[in-house]
N, CA, C and O atoms as a CHARMM CRD file, in Angstrom:
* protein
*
  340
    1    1 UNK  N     -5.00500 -13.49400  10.76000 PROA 1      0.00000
    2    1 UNK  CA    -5.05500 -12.09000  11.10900 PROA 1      0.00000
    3    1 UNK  C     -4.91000 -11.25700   9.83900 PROA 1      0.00000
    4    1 UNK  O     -4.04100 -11.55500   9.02000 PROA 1      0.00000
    5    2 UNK  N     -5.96600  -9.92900   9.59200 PROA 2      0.00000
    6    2 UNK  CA    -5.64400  -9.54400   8.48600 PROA 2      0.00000
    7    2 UNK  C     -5.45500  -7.76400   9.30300 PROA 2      0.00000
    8    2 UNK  O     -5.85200  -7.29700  10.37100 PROA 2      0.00000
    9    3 UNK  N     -4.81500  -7.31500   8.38000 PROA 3      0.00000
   10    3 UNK  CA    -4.26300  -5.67200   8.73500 PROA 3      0.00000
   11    3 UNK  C     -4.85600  -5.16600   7.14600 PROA 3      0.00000
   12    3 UNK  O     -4.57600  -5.79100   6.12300 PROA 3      0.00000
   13    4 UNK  N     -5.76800  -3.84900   7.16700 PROA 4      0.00000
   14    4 UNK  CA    -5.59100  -3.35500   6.27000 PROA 4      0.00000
   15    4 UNK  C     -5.26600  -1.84300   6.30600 PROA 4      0.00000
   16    4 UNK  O     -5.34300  -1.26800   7.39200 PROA 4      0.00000
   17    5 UNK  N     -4.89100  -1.12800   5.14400 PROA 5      0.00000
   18    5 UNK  CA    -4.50700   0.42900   5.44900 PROA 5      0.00000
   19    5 UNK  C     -5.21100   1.59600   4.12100 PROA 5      0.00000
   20    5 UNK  O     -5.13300   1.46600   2.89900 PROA 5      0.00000
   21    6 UNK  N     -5.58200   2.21100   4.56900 PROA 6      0.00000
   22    6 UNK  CA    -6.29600   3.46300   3.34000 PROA 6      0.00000
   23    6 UNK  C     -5.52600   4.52400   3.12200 PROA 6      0.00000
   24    6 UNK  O     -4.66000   4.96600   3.87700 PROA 6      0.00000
   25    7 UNK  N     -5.95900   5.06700   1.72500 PROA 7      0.00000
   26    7 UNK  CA    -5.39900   6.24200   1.82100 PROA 7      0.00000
   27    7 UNK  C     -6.13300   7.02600   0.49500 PROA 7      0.00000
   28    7 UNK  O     -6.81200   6.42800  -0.33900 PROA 7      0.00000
   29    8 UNK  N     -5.91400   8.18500   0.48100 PROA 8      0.00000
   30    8 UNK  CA    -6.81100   8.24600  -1.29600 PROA 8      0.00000
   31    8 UNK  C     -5.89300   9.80400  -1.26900 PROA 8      0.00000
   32    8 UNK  O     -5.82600  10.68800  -0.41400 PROA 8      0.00000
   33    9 UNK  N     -5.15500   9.62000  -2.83900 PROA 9      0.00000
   34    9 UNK  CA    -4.24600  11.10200  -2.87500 PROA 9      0.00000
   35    9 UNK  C     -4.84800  11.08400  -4.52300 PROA 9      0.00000
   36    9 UNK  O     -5.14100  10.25800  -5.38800 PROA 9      0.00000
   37   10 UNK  N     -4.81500  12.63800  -4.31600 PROA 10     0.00000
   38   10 UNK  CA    -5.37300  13.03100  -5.81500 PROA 10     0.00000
   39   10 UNK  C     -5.83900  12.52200  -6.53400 PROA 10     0.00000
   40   10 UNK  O     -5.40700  12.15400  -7.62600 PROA 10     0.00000
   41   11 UNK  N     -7.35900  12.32100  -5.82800 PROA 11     0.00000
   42   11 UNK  CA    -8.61700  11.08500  -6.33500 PROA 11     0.00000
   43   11 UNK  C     -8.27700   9.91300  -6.28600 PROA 11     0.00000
   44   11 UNK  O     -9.30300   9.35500  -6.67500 PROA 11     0.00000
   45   12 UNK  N     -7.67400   9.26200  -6.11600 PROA 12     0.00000
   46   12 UNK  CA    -6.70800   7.58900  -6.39500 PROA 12     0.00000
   47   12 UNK  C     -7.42300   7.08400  -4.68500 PROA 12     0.00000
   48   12 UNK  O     -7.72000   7.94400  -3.85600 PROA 12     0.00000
   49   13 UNK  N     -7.55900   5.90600  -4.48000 PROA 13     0.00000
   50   13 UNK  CA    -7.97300   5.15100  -3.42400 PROA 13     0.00000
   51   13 UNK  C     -7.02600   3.96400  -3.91800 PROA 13     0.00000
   52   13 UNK  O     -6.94200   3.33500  -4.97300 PROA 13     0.00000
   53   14 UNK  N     -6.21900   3.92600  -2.46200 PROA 14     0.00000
   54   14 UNK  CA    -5.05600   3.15600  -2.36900 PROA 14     0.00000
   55   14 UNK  C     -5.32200   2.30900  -0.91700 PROA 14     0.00000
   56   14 UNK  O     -5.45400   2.75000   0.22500 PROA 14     0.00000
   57   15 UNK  N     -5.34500   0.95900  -1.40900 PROA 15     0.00000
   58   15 UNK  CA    -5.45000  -0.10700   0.11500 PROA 15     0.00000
   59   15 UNK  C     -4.00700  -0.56300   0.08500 PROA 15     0.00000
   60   15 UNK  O     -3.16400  -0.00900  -0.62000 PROA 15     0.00000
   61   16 UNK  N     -3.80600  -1.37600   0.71000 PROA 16     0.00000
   62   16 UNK  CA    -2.88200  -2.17800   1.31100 PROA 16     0.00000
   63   16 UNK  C     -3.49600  -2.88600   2.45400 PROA 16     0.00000
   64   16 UNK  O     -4.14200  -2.36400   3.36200 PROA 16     0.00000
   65   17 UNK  N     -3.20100  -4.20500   2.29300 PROA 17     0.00000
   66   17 UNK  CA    -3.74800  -5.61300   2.96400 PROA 17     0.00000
   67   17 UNK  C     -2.52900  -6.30700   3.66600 PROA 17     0.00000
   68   17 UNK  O     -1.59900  -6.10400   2.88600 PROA 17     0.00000
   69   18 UNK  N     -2.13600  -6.89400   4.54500 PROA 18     0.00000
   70   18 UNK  CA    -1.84300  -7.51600   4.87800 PROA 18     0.00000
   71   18 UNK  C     -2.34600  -9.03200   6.05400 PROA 18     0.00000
   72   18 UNK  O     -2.76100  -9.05600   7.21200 PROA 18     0.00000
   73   19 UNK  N     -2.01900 -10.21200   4.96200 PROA 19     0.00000
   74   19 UNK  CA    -2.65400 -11.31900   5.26600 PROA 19     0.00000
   75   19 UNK  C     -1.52200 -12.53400   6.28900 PROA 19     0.00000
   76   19 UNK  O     -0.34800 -12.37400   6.62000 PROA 19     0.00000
   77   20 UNK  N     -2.26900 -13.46800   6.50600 PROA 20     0.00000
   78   20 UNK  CA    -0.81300 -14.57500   7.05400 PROA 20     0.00000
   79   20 UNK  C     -0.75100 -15.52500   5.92200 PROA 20     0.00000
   80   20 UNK  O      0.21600 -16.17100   5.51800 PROA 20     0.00000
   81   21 UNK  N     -1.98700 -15.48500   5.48000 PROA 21     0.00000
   82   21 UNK  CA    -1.60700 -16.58300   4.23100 PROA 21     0.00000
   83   21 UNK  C     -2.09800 -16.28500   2.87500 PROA 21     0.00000
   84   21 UNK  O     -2.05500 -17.06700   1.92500 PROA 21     0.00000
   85   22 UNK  N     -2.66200 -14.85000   2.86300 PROA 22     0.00000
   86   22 UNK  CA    -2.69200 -14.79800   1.13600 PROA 22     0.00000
   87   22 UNK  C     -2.06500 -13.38500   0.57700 PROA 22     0.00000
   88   22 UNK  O     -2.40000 -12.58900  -0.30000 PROA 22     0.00000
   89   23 UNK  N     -0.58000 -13.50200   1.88000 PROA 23     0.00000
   90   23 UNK  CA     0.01800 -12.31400   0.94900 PROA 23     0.00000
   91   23 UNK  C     -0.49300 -11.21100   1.32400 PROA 23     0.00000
   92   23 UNK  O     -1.41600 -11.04700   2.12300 PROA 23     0.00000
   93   24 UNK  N      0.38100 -10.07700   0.48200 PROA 24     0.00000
   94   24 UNK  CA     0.07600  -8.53700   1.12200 PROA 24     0.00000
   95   24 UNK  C     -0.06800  -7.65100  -0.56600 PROA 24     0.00000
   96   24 UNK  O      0.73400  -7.09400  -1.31500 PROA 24     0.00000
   97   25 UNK  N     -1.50800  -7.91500  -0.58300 PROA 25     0.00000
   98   25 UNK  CA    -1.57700  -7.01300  -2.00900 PROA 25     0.00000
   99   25 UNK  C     -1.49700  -5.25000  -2.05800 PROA 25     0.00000
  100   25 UNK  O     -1.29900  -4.84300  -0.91300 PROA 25     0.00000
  101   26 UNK  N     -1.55200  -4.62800  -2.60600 PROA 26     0.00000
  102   26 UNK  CA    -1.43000  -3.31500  -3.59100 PROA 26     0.00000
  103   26 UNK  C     -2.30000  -2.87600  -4.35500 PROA 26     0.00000
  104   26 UNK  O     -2.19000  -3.08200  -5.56400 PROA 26     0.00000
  105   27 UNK  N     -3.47900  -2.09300  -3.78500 PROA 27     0.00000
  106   27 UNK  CA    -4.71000  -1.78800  -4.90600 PROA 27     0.00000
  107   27 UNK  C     -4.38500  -0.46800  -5.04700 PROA 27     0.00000
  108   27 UNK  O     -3.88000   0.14600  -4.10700 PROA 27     0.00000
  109   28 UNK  N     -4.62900   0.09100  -6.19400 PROA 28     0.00000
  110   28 UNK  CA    -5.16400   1.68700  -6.75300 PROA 28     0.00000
  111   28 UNK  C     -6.54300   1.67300  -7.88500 PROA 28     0.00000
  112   28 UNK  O     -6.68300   1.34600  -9.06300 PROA 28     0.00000
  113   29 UNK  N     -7.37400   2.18000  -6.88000 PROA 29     0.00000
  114   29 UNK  CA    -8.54700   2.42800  -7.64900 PROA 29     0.00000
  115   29 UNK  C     -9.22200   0.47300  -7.60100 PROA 29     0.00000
  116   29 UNK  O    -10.30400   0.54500  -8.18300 PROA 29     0.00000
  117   30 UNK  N     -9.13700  -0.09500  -7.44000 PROA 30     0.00000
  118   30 UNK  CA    -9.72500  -1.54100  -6.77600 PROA 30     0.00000
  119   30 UNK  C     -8.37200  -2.52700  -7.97400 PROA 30     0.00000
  120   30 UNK  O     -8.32300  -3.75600  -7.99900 PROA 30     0.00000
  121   31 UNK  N     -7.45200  -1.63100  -8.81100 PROA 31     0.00000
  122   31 UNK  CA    -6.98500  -2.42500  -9.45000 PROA 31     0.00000
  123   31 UNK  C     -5.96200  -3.13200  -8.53500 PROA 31     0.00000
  124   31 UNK  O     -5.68300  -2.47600  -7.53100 PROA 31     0.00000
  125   32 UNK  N     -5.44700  -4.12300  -8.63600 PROA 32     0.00000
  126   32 UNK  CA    -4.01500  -4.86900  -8.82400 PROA 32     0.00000
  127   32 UNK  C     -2.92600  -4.32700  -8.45700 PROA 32     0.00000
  128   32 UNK  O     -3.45400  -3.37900  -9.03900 PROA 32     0.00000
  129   33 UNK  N     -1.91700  -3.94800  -8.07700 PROA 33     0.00000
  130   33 UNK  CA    -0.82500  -3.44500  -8.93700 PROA 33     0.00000
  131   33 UNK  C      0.06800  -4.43300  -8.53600 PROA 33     0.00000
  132   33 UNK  O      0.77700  -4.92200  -9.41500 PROA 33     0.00000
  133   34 UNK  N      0.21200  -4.92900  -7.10300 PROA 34     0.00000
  134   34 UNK  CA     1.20900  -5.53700  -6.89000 PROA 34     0.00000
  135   34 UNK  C      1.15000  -6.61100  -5.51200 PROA 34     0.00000
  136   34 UNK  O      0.18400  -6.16000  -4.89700 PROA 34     0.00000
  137   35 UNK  N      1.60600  -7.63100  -4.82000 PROA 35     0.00000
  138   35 UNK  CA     1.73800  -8.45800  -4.80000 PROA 35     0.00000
  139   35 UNK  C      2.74300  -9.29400  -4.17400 PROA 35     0.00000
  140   35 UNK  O      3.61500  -9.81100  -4.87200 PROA 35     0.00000
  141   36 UNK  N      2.69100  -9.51400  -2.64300 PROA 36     0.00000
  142   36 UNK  CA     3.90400 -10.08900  -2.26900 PROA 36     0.00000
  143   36 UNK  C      3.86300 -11.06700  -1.07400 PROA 36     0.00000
  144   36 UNK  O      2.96900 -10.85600  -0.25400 PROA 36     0.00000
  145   37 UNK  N      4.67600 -12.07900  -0.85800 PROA 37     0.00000
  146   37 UNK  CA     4.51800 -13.02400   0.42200 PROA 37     0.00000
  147   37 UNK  C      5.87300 -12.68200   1.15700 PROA 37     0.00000
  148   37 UNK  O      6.88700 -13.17100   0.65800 PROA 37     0.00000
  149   38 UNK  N      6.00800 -11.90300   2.27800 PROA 38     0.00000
  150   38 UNK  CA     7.16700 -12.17800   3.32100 PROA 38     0.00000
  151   38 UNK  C      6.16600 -12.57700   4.22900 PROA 38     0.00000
  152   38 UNK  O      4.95200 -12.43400   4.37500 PROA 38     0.00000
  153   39 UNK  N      7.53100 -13.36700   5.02500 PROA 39     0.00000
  154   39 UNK  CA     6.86200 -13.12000   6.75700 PROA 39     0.00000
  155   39 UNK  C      7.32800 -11.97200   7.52500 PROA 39     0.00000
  156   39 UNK  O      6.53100 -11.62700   8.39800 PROA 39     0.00000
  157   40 UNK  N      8.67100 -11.10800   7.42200 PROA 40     0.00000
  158   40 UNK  CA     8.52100 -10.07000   8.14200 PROA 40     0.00000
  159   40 UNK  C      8.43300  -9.01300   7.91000 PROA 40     0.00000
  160   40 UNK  O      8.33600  -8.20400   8.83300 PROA 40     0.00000
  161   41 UNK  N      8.43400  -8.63400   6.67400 PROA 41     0.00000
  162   41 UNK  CA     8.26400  -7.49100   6.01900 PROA 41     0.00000
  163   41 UNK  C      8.19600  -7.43900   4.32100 PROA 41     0.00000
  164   41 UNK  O      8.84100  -8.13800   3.53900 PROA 41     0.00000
  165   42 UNK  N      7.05400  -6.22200   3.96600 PROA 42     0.00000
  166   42 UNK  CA     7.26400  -6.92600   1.93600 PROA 42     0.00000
  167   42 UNK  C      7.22400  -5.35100   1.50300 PROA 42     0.00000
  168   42 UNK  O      6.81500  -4.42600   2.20500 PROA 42     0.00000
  169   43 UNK  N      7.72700  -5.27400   0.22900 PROA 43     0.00000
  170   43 UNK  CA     7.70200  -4.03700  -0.08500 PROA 43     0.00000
  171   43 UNK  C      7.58500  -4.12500  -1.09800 PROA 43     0.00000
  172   43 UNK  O      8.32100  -4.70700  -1.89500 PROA 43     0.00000
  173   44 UNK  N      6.07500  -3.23500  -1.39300 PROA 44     0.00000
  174   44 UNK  CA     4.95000  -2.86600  -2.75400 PROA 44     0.00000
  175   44 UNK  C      5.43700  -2.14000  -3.31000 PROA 44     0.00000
  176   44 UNK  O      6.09400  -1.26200  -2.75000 PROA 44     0.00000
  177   45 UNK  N      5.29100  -2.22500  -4.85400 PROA 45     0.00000
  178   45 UNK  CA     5.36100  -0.93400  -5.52200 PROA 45     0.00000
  179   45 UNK  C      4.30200  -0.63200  -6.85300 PROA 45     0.00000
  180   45 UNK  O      3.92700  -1.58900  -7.53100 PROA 45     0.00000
  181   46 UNK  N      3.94000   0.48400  -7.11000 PROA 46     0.00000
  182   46 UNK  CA     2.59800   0.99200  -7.85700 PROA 46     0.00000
  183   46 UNK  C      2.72200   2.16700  -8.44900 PROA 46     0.00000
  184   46 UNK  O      3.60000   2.86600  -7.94300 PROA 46     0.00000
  185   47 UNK  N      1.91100   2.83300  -9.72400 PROA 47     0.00000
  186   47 UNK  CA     1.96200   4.05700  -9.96800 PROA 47     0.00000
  187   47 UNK  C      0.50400   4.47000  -9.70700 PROA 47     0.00000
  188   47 UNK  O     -0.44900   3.69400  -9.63800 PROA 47     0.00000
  189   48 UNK  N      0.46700   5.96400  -9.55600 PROA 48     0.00000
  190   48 UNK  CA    -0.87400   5.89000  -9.75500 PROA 48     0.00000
  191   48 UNK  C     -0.64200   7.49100 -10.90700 PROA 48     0.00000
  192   48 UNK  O      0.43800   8.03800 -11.13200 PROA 48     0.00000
  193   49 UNK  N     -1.94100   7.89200 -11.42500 PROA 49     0.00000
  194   49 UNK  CA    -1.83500   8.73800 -12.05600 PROA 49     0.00000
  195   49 UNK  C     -2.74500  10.03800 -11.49800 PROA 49     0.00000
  196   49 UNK  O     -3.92100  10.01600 -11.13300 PROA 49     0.00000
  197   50 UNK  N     -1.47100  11.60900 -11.57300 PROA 50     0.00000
  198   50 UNK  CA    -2.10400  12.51200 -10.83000 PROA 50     0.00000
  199   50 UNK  C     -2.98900  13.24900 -11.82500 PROA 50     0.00000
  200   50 UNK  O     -3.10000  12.97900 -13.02100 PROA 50     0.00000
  201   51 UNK  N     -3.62000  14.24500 -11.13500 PROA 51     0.00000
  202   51 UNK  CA    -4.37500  15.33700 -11.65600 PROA 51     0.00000
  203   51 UNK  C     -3.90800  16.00800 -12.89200 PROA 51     0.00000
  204   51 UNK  O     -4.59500  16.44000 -13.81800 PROA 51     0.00000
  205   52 UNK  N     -2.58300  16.02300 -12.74400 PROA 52     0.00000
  206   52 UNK  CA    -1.97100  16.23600 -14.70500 PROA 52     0.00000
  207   52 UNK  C     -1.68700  15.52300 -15.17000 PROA 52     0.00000
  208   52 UNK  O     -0.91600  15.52900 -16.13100 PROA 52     0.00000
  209   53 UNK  N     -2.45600  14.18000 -14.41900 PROA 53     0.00000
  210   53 UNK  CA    -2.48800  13.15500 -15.77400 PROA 53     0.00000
  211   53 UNK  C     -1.05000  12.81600 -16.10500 PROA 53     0.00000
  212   53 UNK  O     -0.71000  12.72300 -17.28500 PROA 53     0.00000
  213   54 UNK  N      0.03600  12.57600 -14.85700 PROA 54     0.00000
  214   54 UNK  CA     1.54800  11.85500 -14.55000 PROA 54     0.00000
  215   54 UNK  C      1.49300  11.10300 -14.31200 PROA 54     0.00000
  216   54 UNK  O      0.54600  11.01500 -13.53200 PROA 54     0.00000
  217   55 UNK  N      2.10800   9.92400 -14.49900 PROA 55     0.00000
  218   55 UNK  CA     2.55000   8.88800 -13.35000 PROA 55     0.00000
  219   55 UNK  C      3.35000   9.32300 -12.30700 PROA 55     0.00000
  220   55 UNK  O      4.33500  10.05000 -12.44100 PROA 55     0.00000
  221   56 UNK  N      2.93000   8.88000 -11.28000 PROA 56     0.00000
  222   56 UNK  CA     3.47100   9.19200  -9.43900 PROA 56     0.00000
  223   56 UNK  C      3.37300   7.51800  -9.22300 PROA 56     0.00000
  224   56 UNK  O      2.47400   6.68000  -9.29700 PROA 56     0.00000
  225   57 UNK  N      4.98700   7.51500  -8.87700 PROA 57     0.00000
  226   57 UNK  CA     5.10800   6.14000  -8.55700 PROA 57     0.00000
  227   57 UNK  C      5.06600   5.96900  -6.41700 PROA 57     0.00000
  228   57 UNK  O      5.42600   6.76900  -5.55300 PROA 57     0.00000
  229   58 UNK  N      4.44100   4.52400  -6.31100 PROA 58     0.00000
  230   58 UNK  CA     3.97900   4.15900  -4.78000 PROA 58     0.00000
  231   58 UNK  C      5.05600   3.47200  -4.68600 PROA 58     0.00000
  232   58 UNK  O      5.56700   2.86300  -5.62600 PROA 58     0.00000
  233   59 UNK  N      5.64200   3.53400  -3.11600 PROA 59     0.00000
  234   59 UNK  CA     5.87500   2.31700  -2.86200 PROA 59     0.00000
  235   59 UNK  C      5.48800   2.19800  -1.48000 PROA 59     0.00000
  236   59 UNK  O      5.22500   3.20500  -0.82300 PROA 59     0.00000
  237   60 UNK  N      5.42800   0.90800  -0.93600 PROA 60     0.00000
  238   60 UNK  CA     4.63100   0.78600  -0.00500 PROA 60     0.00000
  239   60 UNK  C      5.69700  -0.34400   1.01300 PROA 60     0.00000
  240   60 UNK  O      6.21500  -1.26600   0.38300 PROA 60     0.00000
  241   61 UNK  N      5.94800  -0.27100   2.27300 PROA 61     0.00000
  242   61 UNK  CA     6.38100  -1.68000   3.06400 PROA 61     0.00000
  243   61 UNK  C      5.80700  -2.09600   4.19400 PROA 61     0.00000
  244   61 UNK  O      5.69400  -1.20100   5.03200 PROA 61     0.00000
  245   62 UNK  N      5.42000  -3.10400   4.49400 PROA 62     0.00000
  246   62 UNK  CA     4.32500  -3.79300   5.73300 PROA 62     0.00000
  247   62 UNK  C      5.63900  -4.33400   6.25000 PROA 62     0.00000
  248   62 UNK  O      6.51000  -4.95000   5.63600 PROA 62     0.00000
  249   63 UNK  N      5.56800  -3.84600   7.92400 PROA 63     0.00000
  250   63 UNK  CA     6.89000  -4.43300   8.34200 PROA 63     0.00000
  251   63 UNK  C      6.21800  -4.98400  10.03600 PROA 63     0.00000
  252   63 UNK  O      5.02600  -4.99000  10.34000 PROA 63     0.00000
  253   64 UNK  N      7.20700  -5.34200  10.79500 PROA 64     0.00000
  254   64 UNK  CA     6.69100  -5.89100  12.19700 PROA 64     0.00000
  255   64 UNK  C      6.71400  -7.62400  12.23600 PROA 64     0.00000
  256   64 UNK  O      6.90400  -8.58500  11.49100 PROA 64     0.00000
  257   65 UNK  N      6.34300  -7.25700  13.80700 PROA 65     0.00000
  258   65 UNK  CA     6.20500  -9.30200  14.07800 PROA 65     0.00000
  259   65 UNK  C      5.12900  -8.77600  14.82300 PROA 65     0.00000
  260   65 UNK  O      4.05400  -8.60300  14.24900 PROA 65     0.00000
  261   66 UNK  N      5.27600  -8.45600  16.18600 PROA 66     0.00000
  262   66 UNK  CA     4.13100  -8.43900  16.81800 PROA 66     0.00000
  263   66 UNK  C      3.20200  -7.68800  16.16400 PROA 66     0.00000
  264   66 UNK  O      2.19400  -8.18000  15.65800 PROA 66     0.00000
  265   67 UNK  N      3.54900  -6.21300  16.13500 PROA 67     0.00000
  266   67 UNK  CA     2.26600  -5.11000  15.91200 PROA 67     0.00000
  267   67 UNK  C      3.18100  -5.09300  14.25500 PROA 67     0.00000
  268   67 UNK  O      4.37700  -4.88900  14.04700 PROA 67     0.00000
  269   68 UNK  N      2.01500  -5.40400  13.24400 PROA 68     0.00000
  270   68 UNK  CA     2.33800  -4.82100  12.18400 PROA 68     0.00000
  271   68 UNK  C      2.01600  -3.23900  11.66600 PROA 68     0.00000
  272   68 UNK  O      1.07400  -2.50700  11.96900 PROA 68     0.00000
  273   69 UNK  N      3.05300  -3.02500  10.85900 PROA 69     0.00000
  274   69 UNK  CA     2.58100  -1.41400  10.25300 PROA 69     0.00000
  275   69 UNK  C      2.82700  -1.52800   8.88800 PROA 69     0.00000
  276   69 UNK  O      3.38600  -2.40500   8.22900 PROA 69     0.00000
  277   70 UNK  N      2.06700   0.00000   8.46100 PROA 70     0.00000
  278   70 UNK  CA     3.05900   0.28400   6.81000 PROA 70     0.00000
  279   70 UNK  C      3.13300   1.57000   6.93200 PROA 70     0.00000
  280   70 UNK  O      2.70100   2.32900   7.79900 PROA 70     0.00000
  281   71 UNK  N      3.75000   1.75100   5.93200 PROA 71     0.00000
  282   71 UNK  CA     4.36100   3.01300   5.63900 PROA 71     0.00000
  283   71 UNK  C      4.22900   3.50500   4.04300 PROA 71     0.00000
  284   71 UNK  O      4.81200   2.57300   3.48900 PROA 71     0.00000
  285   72 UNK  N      3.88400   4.25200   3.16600 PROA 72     0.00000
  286   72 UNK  CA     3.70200   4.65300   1.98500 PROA 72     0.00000
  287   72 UNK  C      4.13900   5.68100   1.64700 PROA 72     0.00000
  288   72 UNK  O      4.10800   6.58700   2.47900 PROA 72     0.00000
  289   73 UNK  N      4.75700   5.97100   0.20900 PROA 73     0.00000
  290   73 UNK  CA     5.15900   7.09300  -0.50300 PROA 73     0.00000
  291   73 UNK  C      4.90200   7.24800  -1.67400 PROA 73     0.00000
  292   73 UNK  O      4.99800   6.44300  -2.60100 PROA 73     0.00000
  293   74 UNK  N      4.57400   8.26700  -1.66500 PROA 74     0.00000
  294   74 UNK  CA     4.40300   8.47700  -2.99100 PROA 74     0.00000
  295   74 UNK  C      5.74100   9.49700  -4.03700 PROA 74     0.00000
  296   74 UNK  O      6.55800  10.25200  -3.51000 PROA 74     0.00000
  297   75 UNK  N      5.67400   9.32900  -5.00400 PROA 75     0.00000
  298   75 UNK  CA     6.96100   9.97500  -5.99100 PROA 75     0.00000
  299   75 UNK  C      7.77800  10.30300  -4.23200 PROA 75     0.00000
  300   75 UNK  O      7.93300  11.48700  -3.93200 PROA 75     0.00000
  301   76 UNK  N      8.13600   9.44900  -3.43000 PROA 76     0.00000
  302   76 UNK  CA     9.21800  10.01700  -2.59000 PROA 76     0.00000
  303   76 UNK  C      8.89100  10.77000  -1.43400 PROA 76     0.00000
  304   76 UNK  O      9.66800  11.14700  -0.55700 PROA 76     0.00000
  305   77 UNK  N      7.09500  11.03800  -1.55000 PROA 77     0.00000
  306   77 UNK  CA     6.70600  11.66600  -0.38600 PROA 77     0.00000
  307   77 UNK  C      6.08700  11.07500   0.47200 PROA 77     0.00000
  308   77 UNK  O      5.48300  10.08100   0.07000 PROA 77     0.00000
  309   78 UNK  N      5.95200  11.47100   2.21800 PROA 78     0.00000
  310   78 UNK  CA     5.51900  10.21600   2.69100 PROA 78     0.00000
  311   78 UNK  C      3.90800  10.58700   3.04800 PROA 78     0.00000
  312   78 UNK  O      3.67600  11.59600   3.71400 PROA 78     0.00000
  313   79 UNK  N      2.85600   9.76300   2.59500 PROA 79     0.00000
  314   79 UNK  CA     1.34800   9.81200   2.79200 PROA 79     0.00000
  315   79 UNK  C      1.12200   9.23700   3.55000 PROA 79     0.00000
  316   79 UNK  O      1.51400   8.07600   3.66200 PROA 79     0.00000
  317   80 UNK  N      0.13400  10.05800   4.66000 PROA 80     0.00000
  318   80 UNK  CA    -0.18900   9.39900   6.06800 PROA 80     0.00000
  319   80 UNK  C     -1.61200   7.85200   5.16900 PROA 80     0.00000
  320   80 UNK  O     -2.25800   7.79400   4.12300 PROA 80     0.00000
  321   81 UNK  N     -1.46400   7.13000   6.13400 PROA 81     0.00000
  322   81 UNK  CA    -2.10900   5.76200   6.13700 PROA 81     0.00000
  323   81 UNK  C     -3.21100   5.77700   7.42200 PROA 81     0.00000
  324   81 UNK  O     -2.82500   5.92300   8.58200 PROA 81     0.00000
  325   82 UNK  N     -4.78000   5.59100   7.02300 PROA 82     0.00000
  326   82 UNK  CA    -5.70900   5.25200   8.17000 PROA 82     0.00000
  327   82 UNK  C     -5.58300   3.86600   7.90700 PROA 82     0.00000
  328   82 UNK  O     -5.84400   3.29000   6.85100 PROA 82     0.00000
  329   83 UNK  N     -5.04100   3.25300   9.25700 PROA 83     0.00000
  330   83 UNK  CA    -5.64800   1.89000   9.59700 PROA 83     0.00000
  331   83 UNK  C     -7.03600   1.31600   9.79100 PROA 83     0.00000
  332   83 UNK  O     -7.41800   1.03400  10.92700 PROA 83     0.00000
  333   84 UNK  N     -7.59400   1.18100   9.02400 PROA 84     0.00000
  334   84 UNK  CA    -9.21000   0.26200   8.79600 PROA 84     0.00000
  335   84 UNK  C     -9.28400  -0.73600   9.67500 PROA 84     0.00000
  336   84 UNK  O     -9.90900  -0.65000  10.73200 PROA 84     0.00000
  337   85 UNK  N     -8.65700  -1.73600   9.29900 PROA 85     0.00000
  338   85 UNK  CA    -8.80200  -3.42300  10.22600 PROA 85     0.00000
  339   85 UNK  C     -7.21600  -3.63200  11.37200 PROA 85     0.00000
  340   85 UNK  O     -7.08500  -4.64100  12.06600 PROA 85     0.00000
């Protein structure tokens, strides 16, 4: 079963994946950032860079058993997430 989640803040395109067996990655902009295996919950973290050219740090947690979710913030604020898959 895979879960994925979108989001795109001040130009930045941000996924989040969640897999059963290859982990729950962390993209900004198709890069990398981060990287994790729980089974009931994992919590991402990422920067991305704003419009003045800051770092704005992510963090991200995929939580649940039955129905999984996530939840995302950015520098501390919370950014709504479209569920894709």
């Amino acid at each position: 079963m895979k879960s994925i989640w979108t989001a795109n803040y001040e130009n930045n395109a941000i996924k989040i994946i969640n897999t059963w067996f290859d982990g729950e990655p962390l993209y900004v902009n198709n890069d990398l950032q981060d990287k994790k295996f729980g089974l009931v919950s994992s919590n991402l973290t990422g920067h991305i860079i704003n419009s003045k050219n800051e770092k704005e740090h992510i963090k991200a947690t995929i939580f649940g058993w039955f129905k999984v979710d996530c939840i995302l913030f950015i520098s501390d604020k919370k950014i709504e997430l479209t569920k894709e898959k």
